[in-house]
C-alpha positions in Angstrom: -37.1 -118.6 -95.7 -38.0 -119.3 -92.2 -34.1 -119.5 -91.1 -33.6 -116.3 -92.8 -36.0 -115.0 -90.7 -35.1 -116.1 -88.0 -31.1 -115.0 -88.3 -32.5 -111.3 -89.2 -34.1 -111.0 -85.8 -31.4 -112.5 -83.9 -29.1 -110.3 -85.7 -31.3 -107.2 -85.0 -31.9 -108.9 -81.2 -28.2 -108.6 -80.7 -27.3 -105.2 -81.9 -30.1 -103.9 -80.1 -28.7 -105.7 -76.4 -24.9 -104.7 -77.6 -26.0 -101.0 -78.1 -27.8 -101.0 -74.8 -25.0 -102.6 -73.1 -22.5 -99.5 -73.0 -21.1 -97.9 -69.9 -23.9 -95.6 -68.2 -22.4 -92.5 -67.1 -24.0 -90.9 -63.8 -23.6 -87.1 -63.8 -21.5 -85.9 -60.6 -23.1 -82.4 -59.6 -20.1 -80.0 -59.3 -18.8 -78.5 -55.9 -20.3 -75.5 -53.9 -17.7 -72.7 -54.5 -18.6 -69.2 -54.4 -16.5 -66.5 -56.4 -13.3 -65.2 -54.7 -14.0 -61.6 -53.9 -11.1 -59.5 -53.9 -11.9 -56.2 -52.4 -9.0 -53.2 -52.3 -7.6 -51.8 -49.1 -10.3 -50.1 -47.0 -9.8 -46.7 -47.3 -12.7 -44.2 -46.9 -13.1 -40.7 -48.5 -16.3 -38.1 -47.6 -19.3 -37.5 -50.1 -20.4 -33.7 -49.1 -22.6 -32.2 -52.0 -23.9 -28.0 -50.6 -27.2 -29.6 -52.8 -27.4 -32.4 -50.9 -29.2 -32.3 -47.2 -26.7 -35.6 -46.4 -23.2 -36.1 -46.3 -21.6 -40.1 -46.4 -18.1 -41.5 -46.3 -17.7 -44.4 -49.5 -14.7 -46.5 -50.4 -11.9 -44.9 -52.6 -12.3 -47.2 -55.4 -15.8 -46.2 -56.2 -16.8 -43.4 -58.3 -20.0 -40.9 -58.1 -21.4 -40.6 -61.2 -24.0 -38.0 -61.7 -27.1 -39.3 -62.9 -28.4 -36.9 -66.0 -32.1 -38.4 -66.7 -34.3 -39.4 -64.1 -36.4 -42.5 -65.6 -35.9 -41.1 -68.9 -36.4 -37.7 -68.1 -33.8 -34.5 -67.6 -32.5 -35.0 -63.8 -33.6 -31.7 -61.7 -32.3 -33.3 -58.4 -28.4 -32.8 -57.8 -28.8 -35.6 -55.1 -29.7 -38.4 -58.0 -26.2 -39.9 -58.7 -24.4 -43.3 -58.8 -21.6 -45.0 -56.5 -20.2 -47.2 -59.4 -17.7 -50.1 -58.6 -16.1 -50.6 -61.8 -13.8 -53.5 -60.3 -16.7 -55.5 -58.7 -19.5 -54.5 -61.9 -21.6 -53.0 -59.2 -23.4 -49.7 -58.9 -25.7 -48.3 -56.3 -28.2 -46.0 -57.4 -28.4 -43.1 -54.7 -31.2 -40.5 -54.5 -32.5 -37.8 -51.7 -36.5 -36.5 -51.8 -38.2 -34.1 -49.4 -40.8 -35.4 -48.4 -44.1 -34.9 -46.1 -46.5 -37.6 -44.3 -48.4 -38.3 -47.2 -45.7 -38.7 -49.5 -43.6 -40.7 -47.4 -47.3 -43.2 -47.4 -46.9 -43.2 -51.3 -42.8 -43.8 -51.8 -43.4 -46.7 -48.7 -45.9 -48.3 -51.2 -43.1 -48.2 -53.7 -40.6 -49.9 -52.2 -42.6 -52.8 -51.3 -44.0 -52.9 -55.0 -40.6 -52.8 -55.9 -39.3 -55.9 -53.6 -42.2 -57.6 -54.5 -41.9 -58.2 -58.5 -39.3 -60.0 -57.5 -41.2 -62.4 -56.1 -42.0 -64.2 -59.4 -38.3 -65.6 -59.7 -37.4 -65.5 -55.8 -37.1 -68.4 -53.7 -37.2 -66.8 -50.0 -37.6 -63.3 -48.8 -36.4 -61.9 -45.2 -36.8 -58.5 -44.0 -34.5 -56.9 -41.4 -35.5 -53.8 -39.8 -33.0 -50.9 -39.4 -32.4 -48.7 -36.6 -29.5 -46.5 -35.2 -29.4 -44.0 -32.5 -29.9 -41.2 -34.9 -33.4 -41.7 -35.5 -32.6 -43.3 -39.1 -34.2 -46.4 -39.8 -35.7 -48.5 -42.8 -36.0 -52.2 -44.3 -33.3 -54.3 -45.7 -34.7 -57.0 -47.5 -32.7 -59.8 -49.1 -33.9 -61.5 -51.9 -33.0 -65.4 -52.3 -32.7 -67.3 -55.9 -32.1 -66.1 -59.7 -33.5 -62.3 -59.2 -31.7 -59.0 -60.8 -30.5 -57.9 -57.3 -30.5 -59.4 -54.0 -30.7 -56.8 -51.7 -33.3 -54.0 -51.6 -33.5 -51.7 -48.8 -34.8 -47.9 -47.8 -34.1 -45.9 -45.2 -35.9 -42.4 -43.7 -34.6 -40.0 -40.8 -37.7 -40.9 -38.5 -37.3 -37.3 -36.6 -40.6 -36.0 -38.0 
C-alpha cells in the first residue's frame, strides 16, 4: 500500500515537472511603422461661395459637401459644409458665424470644452498659437494617445 503510494506521487511529481518543463516563449513587441500615406498630386482649386464672407483654395481630390442639419436640426447657414477626403476617410467639418465681443467670449469657451473631453483618453496636450500677417489668428491644439481626433484648432479675423 505504502509503495503504491508512493509510485502515485512520483508519477504525479513527474508529469507535473515534465509539463512545466516546455519551451517558454518571450513575446517580441512588433516594430514602429506608421501607415504609408499616399497623397495625390498637389493641385489646388478655389472655394468662393456669394453666402460665404470667406473664400479658400482646397485640394482637387476633396469634395464640399453641404451640410443639411446642424446638430440635428435644418441647416440655415450656407457656410456649414464638409471638405470630405474620401481616399484618406477624412472629413473636415467647416463652418462661418458672425459674431460680436460677447459671443466670441461664449464660442472661445467652446472650443476649450471641446479639446478638453478629450482629456479623459489623452496622453499629452500642446497648444500652438496661430498668427499671420492678416490679422487671423487662433489655437491649434494636438491631442496625443487613443482620442477620436488629434488635432483641434479655431481661428478668428482679430481686426475687430
Amino acid at each position: 500500500m505504502q509503495i503504491s503510494k508512493y509510485i502515485i506521487s512520483i508519477i504525479v511529481l513527474s508529469i507535473l515537472i515534465i509539463s512545466c518543463s516546455g519551451e517558454v516563449t518571450v513575446p517580441v513587441p512588433k516594430p514602429r511603422m506608421y501607415p504609408r500615406v499616399d497623397f495625390p498630386n498637389r493641385e489646388y482649386q478655389a472655394y468662393n461661395s456669394p453666402d460665404c464672407n470667406y473664400s479658400f483654395e482646397y485640394p482637387k481630390y476633396a469634395n464640399v459637401i453641404q451640410d443639411k442639419y446642424q446638430f440635428g436640426d435644418q441647416s440655415v447657414n450656407e457656410c456649414w459644409f464638409n471638405l470630405e477626403f474620401s481616399n484618406l476617410n477624412a472629413s473636415l467639418h467647416c463652418d462661418y458665424t458672425s459674431i460680436d465681443k460677447e459671443k466670441f467670449g461664449s464660442l472661445l469657451q467652446d472650443a476649450f470644452k471641446i479639446v478638453s473631453k478629450h482629456n479623459i483618453k489623452a496622453n499629452f496636450r500642446e497648444e500652438s498659437i496661430i498668427q499671420n500677417e492678416q490679422n487671423v489668428g487662433g489655437l491649434l491644439f494636438s491631442i496625443k494617445g487613443p482620442v477620436a481626433t488629434p488635432y483641434q484648432f479655431y481661428l478668428s479675423d482679430t481686426t475687430e
